[in-house]
C-alpha positions in Angstrom: -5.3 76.8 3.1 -5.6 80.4 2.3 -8.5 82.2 -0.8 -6.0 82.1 -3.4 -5.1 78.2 -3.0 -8.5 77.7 -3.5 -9.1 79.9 -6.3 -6.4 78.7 -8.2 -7.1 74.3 -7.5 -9.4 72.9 -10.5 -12.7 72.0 -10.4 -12.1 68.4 -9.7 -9.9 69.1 -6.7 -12.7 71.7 -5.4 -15.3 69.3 -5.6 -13.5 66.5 -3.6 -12.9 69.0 -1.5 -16.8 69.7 -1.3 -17.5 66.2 -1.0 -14.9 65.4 2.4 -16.3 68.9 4.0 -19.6 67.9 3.7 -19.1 64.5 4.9 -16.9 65.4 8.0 -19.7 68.3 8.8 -22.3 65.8 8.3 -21.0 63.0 10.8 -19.7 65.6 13.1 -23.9 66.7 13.4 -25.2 63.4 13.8 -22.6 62.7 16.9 -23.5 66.3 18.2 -27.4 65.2 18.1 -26.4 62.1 19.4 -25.1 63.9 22.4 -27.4 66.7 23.2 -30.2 63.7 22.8 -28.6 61.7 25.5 -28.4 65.1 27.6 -31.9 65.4 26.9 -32.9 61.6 27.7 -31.2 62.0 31.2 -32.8 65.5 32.0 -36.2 64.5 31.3 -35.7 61.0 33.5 -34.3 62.8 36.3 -37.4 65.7 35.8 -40.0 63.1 34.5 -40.6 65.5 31.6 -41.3 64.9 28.1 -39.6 62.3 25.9 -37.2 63.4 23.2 -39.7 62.7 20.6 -41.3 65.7 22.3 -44.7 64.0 23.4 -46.2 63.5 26.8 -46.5 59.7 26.9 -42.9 59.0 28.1 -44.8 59.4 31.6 -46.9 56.0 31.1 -44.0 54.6 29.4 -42.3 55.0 32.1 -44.4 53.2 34.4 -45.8 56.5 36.2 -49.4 57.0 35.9 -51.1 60.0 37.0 -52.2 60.3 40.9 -55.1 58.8 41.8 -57.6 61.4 43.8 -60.2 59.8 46.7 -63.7 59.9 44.9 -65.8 63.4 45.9 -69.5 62.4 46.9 -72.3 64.9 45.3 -73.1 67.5 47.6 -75.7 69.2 45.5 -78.8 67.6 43.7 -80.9 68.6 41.0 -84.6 68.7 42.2 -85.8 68.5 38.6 -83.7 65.6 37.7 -82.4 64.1 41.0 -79.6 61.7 38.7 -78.1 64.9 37.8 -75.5 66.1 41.1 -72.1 68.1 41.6 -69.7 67.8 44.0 -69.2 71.4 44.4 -65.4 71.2 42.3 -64.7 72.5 39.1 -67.3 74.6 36.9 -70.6 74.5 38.1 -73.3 72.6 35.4 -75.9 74.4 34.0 -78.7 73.4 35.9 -77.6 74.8 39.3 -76.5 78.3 37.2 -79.5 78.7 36.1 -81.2 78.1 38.7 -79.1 80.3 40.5 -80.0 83.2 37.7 -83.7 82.3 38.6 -83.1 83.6 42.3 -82.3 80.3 44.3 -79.5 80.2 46.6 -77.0 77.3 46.1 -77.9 75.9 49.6 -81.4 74.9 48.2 -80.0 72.4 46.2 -77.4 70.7 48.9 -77.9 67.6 49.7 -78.7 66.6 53.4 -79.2 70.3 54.3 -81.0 70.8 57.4 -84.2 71.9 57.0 -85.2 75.4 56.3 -86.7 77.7 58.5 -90.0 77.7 56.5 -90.3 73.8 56.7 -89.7 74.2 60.7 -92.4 76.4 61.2 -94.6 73.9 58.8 -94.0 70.8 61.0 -95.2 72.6 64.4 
């Protein structure tokens, strides 16, 4: 169909003409979503990824939960407050940086640490 065929049809014509464009472009969309979904459905199984909704809970769907790690025991206690410990991971809480700030060495506040040199000399 070439310019002039179309600026000489009426307006009826054109707009049935309108309406079966916009129906073929509108099926052939949904069956090219429909397509690149399924593509995305088999990447993320195979990768374990994110579901094509986009969010991060296809994972427990999925019956995969997230790796359990052995417990860490405390290796550093609080003299102040002996229920507050850290197991030496992650950020360190505020009590041991500021005592840290104060002057103490981290080792003052391990737990089970031999004695000190000062407490040797104390006992004999």
């Amino acid at each position: 169909m070439k310019k002039a065929d179309l600026e000489t049809m009426s307006l009826d014509d054109l707009w049935v003409l309108h309406e079966t464009v916009s129906k073929i472009l509108s099926s052939r969309i949904i069956s090219e979503k429909r397509e690149l979904e399924k593509r995305l459905a088999y990447l993320n199984k195979s990768d374990g990824l994110i579901s094509p909704a986009g969010d991060l809970s296809s994972r427990k769907e999925e019956g995969r939960t997230r790796r359990k790690y052995p417990r860490v025991l405390p290796k550093y206690r609080n003299p102040a407050v002996p229920s507050e410990t850290w197991s030496g991971r992650g950020k360190q809480p505020r009590w041991l940086v500021s005592a840290i700030r104060s002057g103490r060495k981290i080792d003052d506040f391990k737990i089970g640490a031999p004695a000190t040199a000062k407490s040797k000399r104390q006992k004999n």
